[in-house]
C-alpha positions as CSV (number, residue, x, y, z in Angstrom):
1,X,0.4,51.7,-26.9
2,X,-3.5,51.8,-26.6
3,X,-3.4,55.6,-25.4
4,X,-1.6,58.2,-25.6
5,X,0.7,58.3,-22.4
6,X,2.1,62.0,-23.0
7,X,5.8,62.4,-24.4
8,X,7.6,61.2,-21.0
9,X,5.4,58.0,-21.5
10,X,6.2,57.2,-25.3
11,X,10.2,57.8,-24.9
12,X,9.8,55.8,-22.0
13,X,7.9,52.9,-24.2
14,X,10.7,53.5,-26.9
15,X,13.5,53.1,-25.0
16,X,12.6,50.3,-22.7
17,X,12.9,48.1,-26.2
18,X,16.6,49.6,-26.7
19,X,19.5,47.3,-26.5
20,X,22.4,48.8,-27.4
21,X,24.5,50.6,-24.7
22,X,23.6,53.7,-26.1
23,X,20.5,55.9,-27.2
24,X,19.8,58.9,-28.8
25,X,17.0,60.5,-29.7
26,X,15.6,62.7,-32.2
27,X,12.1,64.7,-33.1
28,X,9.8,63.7,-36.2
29,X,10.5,67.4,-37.1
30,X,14.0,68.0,-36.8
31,X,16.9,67.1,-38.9
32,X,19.6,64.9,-39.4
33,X,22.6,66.5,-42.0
34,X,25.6,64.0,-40.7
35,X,25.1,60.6,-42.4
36,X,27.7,59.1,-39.9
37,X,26.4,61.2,-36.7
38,X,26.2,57.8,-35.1
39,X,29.4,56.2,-35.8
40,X,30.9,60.1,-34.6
41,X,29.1,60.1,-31.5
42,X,30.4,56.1,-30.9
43,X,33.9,57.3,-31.6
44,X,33.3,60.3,-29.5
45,X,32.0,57.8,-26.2
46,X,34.9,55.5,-26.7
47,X,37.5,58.0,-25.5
48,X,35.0,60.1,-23.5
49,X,32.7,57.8,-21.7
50,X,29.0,59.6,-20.5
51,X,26.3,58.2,-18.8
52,X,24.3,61.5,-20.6
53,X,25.3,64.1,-23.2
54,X,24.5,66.2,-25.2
55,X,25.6,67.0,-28.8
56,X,26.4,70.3,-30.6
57,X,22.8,70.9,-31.4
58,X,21.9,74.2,-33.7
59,X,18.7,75.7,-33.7
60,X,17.2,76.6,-37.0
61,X,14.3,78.9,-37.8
62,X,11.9,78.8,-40.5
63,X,11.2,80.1,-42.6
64,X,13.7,82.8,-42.1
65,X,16.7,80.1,-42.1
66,X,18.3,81.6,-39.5
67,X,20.6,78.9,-37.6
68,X,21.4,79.5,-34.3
69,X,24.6,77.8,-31.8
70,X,22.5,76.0,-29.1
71,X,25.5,75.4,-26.4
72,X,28.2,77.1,-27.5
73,X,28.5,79.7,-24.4
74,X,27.7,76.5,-22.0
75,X,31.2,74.7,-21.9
76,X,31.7,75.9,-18.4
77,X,28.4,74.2,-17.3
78,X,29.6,71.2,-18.8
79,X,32.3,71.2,-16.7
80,X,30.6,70.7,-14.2
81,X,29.6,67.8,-11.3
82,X,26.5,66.7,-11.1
83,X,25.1,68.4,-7.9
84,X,25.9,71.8,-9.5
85,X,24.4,71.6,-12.5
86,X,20.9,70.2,-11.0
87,X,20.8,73.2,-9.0
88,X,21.8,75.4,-11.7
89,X,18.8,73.6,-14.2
90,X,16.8,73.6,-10.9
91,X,17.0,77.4,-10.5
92,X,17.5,78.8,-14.5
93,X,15.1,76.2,-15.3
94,X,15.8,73.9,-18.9
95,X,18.2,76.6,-20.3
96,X,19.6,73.1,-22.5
97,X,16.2,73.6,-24.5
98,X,16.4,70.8,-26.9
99,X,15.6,67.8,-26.1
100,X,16.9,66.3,-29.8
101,X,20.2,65.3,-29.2
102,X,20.3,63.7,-25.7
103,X,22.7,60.5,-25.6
104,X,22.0,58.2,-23.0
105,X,23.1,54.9,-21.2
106,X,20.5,52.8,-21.6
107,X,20.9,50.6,-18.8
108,X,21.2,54.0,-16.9
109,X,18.5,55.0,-18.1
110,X,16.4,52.0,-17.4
111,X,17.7,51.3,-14.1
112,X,16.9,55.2,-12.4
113,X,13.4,55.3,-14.5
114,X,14.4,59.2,-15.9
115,X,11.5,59.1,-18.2
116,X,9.4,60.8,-15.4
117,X,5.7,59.6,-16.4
118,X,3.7,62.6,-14.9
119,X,5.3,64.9,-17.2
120,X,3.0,64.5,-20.4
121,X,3.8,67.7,-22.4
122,X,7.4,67.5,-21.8
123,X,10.1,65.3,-21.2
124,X,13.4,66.4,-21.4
125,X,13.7,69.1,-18.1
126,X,13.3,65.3,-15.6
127,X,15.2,63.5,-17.7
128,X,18.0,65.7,-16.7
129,X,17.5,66.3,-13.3
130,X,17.3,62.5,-12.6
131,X,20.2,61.7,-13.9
132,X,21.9,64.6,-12.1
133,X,20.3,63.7,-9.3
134,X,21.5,60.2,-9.2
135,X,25.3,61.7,-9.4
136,X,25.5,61.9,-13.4
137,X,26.5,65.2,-14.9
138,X,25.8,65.9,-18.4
139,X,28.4,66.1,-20.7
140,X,29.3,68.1,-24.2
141,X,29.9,65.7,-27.2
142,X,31.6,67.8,-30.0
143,X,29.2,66.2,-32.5
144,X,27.6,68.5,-35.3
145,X,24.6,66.9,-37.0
146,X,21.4,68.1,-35.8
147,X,19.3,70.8,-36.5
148,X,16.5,71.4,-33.8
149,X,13.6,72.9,-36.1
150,X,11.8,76.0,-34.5
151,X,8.8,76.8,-36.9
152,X,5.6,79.1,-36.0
153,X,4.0,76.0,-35.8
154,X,6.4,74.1,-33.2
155,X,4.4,73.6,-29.9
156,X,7.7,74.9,-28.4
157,X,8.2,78.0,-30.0
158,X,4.7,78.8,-29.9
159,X,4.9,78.4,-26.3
160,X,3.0,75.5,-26.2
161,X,-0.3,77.6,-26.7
162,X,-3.0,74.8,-26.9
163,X,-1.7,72.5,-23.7
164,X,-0.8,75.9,-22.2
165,X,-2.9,74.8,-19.1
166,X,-1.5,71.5,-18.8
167,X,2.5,72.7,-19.4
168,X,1.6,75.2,-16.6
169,X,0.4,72.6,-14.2
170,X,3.1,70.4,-15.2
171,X,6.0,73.5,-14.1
172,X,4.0,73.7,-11.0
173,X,4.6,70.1,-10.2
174,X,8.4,69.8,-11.1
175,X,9.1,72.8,-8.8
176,X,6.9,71.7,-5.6
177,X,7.7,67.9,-5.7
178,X,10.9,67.7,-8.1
179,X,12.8,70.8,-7.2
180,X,11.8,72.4,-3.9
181,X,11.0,68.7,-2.2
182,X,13.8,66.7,-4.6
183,X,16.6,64.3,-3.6
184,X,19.2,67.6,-4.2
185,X,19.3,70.3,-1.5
186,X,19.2,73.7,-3.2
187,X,21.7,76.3,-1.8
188,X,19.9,79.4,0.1
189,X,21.1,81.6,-3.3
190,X,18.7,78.5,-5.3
191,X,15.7,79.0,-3.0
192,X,15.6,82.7,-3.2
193,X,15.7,83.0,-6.8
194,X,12.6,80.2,-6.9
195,X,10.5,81.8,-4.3
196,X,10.7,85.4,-6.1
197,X,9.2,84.0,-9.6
198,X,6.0,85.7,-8.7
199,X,7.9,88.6,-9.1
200,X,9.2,89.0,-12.7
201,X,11.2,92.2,-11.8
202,X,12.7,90.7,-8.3
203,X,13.3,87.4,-10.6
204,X,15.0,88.9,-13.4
205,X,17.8,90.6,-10.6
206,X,18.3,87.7,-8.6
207,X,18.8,85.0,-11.3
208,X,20.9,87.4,-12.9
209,X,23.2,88.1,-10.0
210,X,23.4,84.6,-8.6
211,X,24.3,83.9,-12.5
212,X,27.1,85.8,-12.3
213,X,28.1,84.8,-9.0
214,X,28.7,81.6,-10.6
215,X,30.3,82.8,-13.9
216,X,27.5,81.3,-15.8
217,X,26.2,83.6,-19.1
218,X,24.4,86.0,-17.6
């Protein structure tokens, strides 16, 4: 590309050269320790078909070493149909955190444009929601492989301090014309947990209770 489109832009560049019927894709910085994580992740498809999964990403911190289970207390949400798990993303907000580790139909992928442009500093948090929003729910491969690197000097995990104005904006714009005005009607619960952000405190109780209303990890 002649300029630099944001992340959204360049996976959408990437993977609109794909031809295989799957894709997957994975950070400059994070790491691979499988040397057949393909070949398990075709196996995996072949007897569990998903139009978008996830694999059993594991977070690890440097320089401390420290690995940490990404989804291991999220089978339930897995579970899940699509509708349900937007508004659950919709409300909690990206609570699957890694992009890294995404598997995707390609022709899917192509065909409902989930790469949302607008969304320079991150692309992962529309990807899901269209693809939950056009009636596919993610699902859980049991695939280990991946290590999603957190470092003091991941733009992540230093909460993205020098495009802090522009991830802000970006938030702002996924829940006024994504969430609030998208193609998924949010339950009353959903809108009353997004209209008290303002308020940390008032936040903090009501995604906590409607969390437990719906038996997800509180």
């Amino acid at each position: 590309a002649e300029r630099n489109g944001g992340i959204s832009a360049n996976h959408k560049l990437a993977f609109g050269q794909v031809e295989s019927p799957y894709g997957l894709y994975i950070g400059g910085d994070d790491l691979v320790s499988s040397p057949d994580l393909v070949e398990q992740i075709g196996r995996c498809l072949a007897k569990h078909p998903a139009a978008i999964a996830k694999v059993a990403v594991r977070a690890l911190y440097r320089p401390s070493g420290q690995v940490q289970d990404m989804y291991g207390r999220l089978n339930r949400f897995f579970a899940y149909g699509a509708k349900k798990q937007y508004r659950m993303l919709a409300t909690y907000g990206n609570f699957l955190y890694a992009g890294p580790g995404t598997v995707l139909d390609i022709n899917l992928l192509k065909s409902i444009n989930a790469f949302d442009e607008r969304f320079r500093t991150f692309e992962d948090y529309p990807l899901f929601l269209n693809f939950l929003a056009a009636g596919h729910a993610i699902r859980f491969l049991p695939v280990e492989g991946i290590f999603w690197v957190r470092s003091e000097h991941s733009l992540s995990a230093g909460g993205f301090k020098h495009l802090k104005g522009r991830f802000d904006e970006e938030l702002d714009l996924m829940r006024s014309d994504f969430i609030l005005g998208g193609p998924v009607r949010l339950t009353m619960i959903d809108r009353l947990v997004l209209s008290s952000k303002s308020r940390p405190f008032l936040y903090r109780c009501f995604q906590k209770a409607s969390r437990i209303m719906r038996g997800f990890p509180a």
